[in-house]
VEXGU-661329 format. One record per atom (N, C-alpha, C): residue number from 1; x, y, z; atom name; residue in one letter. Coordinates in steps of 0.05 Angstrom, whole numbers. Layout:
# VEXGU-661329
+-----+--------+--------+--------+------+------+
:  nr :     px :     py :     pz : atom : rest :
+-----+--------+--------+--------+------+------+
: NUM :      X :      Y :      Z :   CA :    A :
...
+-----+--------+--------+--------+------+------+
***
This chain:
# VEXGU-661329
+-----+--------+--------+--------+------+------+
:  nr :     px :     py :     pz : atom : rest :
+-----+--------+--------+--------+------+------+
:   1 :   -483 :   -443 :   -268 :    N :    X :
:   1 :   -454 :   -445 :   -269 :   CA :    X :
:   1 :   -445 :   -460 :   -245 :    C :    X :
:   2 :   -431 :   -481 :   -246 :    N :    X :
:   2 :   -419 :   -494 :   -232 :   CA :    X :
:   2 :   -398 :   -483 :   -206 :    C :    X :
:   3 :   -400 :   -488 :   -180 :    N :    X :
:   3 :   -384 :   -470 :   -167 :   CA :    X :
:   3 :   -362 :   -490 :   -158 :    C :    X :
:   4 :   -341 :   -480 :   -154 :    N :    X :
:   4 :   -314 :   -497 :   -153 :   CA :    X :
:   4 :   -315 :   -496 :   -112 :    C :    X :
:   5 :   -313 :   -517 :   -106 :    N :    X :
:   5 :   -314 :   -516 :    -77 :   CA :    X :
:   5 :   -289 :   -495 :    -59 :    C :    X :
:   6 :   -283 :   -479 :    -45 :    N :    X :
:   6 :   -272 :   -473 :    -32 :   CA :    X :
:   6 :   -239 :   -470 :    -30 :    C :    X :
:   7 :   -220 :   -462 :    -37 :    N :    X :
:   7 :   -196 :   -468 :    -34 :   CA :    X :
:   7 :   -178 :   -470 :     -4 :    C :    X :
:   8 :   -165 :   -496 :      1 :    N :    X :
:   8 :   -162 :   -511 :     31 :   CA :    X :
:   8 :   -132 :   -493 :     36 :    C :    X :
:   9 :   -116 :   -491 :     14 :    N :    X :
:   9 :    -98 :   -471 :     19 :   CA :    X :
:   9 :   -101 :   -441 :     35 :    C :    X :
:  10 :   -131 :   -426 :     23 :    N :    X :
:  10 :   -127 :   -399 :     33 :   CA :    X :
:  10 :   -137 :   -410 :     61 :    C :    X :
:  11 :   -165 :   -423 :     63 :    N :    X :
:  11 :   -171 :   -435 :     90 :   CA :    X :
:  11 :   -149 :   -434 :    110 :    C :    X :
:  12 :   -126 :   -449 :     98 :    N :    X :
:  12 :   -112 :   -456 :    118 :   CA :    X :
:  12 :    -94 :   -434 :    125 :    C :    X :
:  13 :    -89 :   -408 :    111 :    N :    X :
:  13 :    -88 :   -381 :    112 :   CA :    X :
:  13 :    -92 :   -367 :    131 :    C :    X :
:  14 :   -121 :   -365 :    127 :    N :    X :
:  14 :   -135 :   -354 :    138 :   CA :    X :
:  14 :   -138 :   -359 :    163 :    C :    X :
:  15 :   -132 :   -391 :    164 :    N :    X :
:  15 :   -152 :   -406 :    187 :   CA :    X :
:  15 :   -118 :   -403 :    214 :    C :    X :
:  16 :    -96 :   -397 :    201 :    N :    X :
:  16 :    -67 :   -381 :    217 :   CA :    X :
:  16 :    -73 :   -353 :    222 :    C :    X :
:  17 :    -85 :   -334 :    199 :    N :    X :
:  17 :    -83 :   -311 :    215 :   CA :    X :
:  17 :    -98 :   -311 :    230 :    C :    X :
:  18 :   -133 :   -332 :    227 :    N :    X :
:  18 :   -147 :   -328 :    255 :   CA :    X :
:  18 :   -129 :   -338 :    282 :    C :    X :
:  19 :   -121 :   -355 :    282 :    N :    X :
:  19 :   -108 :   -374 :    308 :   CA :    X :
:  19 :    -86 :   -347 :    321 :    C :    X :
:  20 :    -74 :   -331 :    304 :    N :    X :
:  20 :    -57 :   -319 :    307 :   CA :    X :
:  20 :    -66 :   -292 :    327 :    C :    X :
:  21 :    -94 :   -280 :    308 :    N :    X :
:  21 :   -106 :   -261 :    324 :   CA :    X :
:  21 :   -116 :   -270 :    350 :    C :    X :
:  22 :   -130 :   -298 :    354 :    N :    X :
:  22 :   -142 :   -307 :    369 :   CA :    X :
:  22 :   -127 :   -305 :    398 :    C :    X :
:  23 :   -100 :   -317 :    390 :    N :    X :
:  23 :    -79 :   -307 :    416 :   CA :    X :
:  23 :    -79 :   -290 :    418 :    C :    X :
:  24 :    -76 :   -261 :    406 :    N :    X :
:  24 :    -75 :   -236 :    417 :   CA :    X :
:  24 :    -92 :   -230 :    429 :    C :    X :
:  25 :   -130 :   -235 :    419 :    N :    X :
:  25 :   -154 :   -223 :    436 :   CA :    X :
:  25 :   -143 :   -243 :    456 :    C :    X :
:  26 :   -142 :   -266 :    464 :    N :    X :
:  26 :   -141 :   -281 :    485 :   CA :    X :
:  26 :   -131 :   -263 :    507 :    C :    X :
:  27 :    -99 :   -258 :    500 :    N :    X :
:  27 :    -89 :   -246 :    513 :   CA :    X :
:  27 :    -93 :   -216 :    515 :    C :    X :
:  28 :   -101 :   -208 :    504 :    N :    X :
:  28 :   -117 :   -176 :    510 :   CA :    X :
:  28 :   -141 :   -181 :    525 :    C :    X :
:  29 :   -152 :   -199 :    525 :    N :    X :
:  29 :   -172 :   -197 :    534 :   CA :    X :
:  29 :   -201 :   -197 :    519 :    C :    X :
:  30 :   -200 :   -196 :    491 :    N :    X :
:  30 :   -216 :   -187 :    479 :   CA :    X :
:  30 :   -229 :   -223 :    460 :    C :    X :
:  31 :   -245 :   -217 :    452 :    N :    X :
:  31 :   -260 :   -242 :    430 :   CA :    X :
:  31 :   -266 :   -236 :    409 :    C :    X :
:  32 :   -267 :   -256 :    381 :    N :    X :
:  32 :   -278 :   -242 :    368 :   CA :    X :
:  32 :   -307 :   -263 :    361 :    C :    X :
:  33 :   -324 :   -279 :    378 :    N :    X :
:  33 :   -343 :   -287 :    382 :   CA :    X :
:  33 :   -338 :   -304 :    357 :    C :    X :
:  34 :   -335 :   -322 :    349 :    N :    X :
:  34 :   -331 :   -341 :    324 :   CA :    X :
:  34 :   -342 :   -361 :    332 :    C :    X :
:  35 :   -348 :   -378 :    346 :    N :    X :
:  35 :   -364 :   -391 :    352 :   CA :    X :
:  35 :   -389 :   -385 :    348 :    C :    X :
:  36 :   -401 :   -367 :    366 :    N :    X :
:  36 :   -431 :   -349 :    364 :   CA :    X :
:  36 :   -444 :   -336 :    349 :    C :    X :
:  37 :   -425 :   -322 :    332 :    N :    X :
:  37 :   -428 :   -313 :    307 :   CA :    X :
:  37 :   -402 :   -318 :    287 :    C :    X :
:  38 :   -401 :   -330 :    269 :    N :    X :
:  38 :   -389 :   -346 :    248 :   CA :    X :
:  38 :   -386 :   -323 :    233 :    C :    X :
:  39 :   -359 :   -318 :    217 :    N :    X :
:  39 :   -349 :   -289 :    204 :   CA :    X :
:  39 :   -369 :   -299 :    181 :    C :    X :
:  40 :   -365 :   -324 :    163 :    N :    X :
:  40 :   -378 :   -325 :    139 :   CA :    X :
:  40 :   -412 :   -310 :    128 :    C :    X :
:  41 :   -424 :   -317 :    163 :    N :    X :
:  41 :   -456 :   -303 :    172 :   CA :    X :
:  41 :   -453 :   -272 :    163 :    C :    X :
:  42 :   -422 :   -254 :    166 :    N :    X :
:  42 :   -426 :   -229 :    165 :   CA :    X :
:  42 :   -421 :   -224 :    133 :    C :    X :
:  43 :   -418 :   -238 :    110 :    N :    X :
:  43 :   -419 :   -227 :     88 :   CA :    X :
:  43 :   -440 :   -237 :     63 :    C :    X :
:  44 :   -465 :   -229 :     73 :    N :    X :
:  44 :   -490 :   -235 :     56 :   CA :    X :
:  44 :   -477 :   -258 :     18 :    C :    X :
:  45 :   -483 :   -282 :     12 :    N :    X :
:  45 :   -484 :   -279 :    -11 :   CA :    X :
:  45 :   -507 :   -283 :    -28 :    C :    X :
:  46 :   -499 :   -275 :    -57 :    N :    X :
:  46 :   -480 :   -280 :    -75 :   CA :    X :
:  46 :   -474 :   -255 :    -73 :    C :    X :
:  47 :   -450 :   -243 :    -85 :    N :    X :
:  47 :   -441 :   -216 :    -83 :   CA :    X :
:  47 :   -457 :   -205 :   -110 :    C :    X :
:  48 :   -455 :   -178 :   -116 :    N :    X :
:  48 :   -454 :   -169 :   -141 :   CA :    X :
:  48 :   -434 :   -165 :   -153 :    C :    X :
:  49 :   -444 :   -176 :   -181 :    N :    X :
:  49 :   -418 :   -182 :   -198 :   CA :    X :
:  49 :   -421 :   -161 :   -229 :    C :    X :
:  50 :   -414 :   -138 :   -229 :    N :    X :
:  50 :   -414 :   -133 :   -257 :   CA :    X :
:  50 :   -390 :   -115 :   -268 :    C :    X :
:  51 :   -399 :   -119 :   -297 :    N :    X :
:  51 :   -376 :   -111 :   -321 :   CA :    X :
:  51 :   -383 :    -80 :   -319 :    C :    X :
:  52 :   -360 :    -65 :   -317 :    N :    X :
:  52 :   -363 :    -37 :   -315 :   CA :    X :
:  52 :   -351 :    -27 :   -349 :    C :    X :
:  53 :   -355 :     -5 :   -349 :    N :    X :
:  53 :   -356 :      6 :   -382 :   CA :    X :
:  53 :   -326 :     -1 :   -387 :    C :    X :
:  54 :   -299 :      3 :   -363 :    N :    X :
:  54 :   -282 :     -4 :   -376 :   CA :    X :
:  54 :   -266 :    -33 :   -375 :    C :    X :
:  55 :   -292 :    -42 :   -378 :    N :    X :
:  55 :   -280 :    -71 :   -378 :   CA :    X :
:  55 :   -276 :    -86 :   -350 :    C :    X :
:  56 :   -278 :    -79 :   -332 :    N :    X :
:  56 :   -268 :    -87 :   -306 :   CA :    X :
:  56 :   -294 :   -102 :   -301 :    C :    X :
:  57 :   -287 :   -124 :   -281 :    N :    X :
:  57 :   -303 :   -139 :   -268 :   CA :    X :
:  57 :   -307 :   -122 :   -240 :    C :    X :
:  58 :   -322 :   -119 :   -225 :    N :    X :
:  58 :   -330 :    -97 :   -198 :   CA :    X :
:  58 :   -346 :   -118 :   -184 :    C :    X :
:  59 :   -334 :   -131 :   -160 :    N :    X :
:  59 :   -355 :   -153 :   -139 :   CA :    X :
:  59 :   -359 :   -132 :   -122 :    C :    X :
:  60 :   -387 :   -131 :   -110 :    N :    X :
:  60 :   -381 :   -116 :    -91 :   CA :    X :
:  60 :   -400 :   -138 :    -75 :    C :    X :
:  61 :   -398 :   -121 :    -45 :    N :    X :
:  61 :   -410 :   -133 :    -24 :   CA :    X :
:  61 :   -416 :   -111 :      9 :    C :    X :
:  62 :   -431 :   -128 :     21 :    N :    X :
:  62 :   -432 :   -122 :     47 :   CA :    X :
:  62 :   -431 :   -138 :     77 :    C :    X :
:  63 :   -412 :   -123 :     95 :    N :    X :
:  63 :   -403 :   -137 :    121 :   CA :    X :
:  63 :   -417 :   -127 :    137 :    C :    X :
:  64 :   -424 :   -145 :    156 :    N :    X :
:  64 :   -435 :   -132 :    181 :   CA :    X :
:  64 :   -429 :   -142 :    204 :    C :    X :
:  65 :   -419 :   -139 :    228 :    N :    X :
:  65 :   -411 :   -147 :    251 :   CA :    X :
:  65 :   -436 :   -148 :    258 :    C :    X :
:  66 :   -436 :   -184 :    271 :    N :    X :
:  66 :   -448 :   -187 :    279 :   CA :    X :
:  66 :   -435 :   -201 :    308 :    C :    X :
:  67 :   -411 :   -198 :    311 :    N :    X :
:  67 :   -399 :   -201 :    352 :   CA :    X :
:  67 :   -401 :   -169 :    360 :    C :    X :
:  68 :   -393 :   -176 :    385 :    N :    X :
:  68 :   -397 :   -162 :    400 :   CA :    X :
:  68 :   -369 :   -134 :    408 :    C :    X :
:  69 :   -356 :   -143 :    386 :    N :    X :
:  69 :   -316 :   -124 :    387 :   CA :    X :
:  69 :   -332 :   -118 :    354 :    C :    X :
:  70 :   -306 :    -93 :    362 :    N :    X :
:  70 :   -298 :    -82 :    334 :   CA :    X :
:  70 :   -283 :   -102 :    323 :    C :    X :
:  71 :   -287 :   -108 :    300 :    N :    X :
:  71 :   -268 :   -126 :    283 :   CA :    X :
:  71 :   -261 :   -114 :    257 :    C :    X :
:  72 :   -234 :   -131 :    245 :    N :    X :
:  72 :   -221 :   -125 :    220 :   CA :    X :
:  72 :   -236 :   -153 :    204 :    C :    X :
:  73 :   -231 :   -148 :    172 :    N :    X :
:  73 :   -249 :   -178 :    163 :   CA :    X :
:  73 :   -227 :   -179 :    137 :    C :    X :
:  74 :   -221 :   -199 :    135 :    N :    X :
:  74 :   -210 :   -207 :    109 :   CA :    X :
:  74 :   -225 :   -222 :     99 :    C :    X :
:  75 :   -235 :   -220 :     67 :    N :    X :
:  75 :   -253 :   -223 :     58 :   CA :    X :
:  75 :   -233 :   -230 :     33 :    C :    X :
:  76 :   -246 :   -262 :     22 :    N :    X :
:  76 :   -228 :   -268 :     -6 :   CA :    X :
:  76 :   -255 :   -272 :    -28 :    C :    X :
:  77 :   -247 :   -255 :    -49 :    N :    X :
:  77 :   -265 :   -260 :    -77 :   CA :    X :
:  77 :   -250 :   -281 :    -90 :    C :    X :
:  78 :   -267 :   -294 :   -109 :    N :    X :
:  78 :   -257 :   -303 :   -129 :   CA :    X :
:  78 :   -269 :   -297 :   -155 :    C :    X :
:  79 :   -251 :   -291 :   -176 :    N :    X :
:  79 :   -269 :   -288 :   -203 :   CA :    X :
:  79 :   -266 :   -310 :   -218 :    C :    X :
:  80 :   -286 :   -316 :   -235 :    N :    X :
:  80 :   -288 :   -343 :   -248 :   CA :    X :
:  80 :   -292 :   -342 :   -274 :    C :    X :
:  81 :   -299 :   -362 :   -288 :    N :    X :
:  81 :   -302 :   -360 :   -318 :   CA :    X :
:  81 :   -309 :   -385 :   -327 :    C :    X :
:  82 :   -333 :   -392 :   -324 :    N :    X :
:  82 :   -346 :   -425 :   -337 :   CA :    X :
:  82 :   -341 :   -444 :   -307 :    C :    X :
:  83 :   -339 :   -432 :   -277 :    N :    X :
:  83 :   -333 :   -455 :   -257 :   CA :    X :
:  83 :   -295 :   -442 :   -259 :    C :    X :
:  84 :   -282 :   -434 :   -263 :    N :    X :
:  84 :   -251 :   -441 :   -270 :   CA :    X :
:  84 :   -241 :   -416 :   -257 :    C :    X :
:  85 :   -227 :   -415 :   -238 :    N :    X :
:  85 :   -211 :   -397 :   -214 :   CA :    X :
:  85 :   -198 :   -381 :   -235 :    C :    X :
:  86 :   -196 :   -346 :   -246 :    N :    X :
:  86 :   -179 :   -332 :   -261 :   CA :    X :
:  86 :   -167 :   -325 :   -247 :    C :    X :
:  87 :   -177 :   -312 :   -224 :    N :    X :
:  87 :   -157 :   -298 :   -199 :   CA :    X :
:  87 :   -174 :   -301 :   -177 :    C :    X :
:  88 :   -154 :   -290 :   -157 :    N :    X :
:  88 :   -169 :   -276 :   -135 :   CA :    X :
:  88 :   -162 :   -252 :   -116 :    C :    X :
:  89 :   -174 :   -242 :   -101 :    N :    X :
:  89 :   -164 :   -210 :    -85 :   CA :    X :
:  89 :   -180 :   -221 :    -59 :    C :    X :
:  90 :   -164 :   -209 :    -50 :    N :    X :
:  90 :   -160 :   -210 :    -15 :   CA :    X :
:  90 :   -170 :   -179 :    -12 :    C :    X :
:  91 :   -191 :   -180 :      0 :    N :    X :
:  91 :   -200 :   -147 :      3 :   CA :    X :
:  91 :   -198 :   -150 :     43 :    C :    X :
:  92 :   -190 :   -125 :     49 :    N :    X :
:  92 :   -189 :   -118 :     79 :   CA :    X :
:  92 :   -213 :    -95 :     82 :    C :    X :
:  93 :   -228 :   -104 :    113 :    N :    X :
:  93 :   -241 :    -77 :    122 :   CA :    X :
:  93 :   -233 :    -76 :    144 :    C :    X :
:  94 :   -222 :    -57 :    157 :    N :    X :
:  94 :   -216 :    -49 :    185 :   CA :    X :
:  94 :   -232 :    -35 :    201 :    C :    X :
:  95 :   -231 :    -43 :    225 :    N :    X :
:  95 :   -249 :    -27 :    245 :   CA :    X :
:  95 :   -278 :    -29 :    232 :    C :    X :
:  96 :   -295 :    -51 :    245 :    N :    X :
:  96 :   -322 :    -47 :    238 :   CA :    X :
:  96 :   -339 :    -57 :    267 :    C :    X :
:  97 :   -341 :    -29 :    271 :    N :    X :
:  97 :   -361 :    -29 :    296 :   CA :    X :
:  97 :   -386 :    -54 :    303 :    C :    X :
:  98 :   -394 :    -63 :    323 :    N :    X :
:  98 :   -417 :    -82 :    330 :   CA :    X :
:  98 :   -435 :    -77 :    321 :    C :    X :
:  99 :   -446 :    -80 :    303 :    N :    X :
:  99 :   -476 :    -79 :    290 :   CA :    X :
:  99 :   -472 :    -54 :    265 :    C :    X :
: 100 :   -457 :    -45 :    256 :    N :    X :
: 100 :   -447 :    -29 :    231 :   CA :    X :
: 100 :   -445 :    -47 :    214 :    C :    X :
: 101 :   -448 :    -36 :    192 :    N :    X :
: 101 :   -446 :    -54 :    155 :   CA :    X :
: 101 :   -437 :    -34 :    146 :    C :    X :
: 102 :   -409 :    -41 :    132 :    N :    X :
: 102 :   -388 :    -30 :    108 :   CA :    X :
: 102 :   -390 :    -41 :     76 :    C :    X :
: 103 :   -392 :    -34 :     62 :    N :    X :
: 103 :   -390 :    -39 :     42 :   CA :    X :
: 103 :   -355 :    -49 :     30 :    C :    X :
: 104 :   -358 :    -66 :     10 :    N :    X :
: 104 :   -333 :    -66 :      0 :   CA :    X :
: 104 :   -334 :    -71 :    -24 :    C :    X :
: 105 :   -315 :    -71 :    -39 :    N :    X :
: 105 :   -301 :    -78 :    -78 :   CA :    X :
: 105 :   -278 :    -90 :    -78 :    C :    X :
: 106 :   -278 :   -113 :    -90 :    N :    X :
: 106 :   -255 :   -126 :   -112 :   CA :    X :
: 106 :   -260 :   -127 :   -145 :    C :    X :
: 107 :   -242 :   -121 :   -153 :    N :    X :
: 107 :   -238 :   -111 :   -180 :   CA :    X :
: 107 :   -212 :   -129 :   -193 :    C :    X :
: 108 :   -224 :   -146 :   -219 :    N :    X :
: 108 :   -211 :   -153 :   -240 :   CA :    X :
: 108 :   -215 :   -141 :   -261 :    C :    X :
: 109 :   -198 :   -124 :   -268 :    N :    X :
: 109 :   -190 :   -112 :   -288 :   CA :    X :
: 109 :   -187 :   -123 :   -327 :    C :    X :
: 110 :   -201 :   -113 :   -327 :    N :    X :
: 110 :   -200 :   -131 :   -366 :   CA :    X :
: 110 :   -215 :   -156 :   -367 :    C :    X :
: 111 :   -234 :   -162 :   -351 :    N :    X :
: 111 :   -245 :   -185 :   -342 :   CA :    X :
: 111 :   -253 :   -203 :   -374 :    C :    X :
: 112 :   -256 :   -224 :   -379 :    N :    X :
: 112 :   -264 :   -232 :   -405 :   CA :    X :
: 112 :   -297 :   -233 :   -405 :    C :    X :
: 113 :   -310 :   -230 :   -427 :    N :    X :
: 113 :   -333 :   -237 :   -427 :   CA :    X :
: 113 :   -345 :   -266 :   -418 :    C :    X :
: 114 :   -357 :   -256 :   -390 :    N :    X :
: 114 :   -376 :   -276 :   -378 :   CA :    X :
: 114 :   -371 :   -289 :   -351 :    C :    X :
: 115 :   -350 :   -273 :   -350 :    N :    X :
: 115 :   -343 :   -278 :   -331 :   CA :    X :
: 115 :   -351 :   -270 :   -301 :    C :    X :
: 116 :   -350 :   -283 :   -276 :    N :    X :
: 116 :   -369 :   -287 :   -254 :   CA :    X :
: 116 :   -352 :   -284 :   -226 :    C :    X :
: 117 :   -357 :   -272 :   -203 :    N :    X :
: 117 :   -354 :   -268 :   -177 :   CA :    X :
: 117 :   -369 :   -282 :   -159 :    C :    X :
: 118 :   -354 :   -295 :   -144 :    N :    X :
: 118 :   -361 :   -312 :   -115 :   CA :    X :
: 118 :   -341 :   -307 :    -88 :    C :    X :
: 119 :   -358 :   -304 :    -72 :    N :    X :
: 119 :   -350 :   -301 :    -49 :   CA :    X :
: 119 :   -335 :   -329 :    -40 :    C :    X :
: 120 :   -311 :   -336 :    -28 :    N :    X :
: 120 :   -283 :   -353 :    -33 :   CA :    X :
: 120 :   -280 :   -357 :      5 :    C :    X :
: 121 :   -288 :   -340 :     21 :    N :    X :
: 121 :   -276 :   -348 :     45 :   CA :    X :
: 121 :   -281 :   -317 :     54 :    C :    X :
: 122 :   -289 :   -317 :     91 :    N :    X :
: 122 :   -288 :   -288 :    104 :   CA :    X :
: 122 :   -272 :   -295 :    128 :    C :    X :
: 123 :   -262 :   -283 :    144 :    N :    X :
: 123 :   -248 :   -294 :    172 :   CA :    X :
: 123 :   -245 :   -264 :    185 :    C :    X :
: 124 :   -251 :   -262 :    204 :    N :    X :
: 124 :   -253 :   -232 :    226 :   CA :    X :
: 124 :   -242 :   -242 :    243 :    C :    X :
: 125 :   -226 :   -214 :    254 :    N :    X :
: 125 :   -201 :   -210 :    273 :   CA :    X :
: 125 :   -209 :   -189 :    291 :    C :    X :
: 126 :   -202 :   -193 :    322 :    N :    X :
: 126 :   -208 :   -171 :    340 :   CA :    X :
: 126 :   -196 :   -149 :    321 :    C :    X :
: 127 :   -211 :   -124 :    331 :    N :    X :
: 127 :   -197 :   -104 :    317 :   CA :    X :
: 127 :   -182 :    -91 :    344 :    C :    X :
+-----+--------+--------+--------+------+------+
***
């Protein structure tokens, strides 16, 4: 299945609330190592993607801090269908300790048959 490259809109999203956090650790004092360790490194892919009995699409996945702060992660799914964007969810994990792995779920609901989950974009924030 064909994967549709990236969307430059949430990037650019994302890539504000990082700049945004970024001034705060700055000015707290704190980092959230993005350079050294890259948020995208902390969410293993391909996710798992399956159809649950009631119809729902269920991505799930796992984060792991890999800087050196507690961080928050916004994490974007996308669900798909033949390559073709149906939706997407913005899943949050807060507070994830240095070297801890959280699990997480995004859920499309009524999903159509055959349809597919990809990991869309990650970005971590001092927590």
């Amino acid at each position: 299945m064909p994967t549709a490259p990236r969307r430059p809109a949430i990037r650019r999203t994302l890539g504000f609330l990082a700049a945004t956090a970024g001034a705060v650790a700055v000015l707290g004092g704190c980092s959230t190592d993005v350079t050294a360790h890259p948020p995208d490194a902390d969410v293993p892919e391909p996710l798992s993607c399956e159809i649950a009995a009631d119809g729902a699409l269920r991505a799930t996945g796992d984060v792991t801090n890999h800087s050196s702060k507690a961080s928050f992660y916004l994490i974007e799914v996308a669900f798909t269908d033949e390559g073709t964007v149906l939706e997407q969810r913005m899943v949050t994990v807060d507070s994830v300790e240095p070297g801890s792995t959280v699990g997480f779920e995004a859920v499309l609901p009524d999903a159509p048959r055959g349809a597919d989950c990809r990991l869309d974009g990650v970005d971590r924030l001092a927590a």
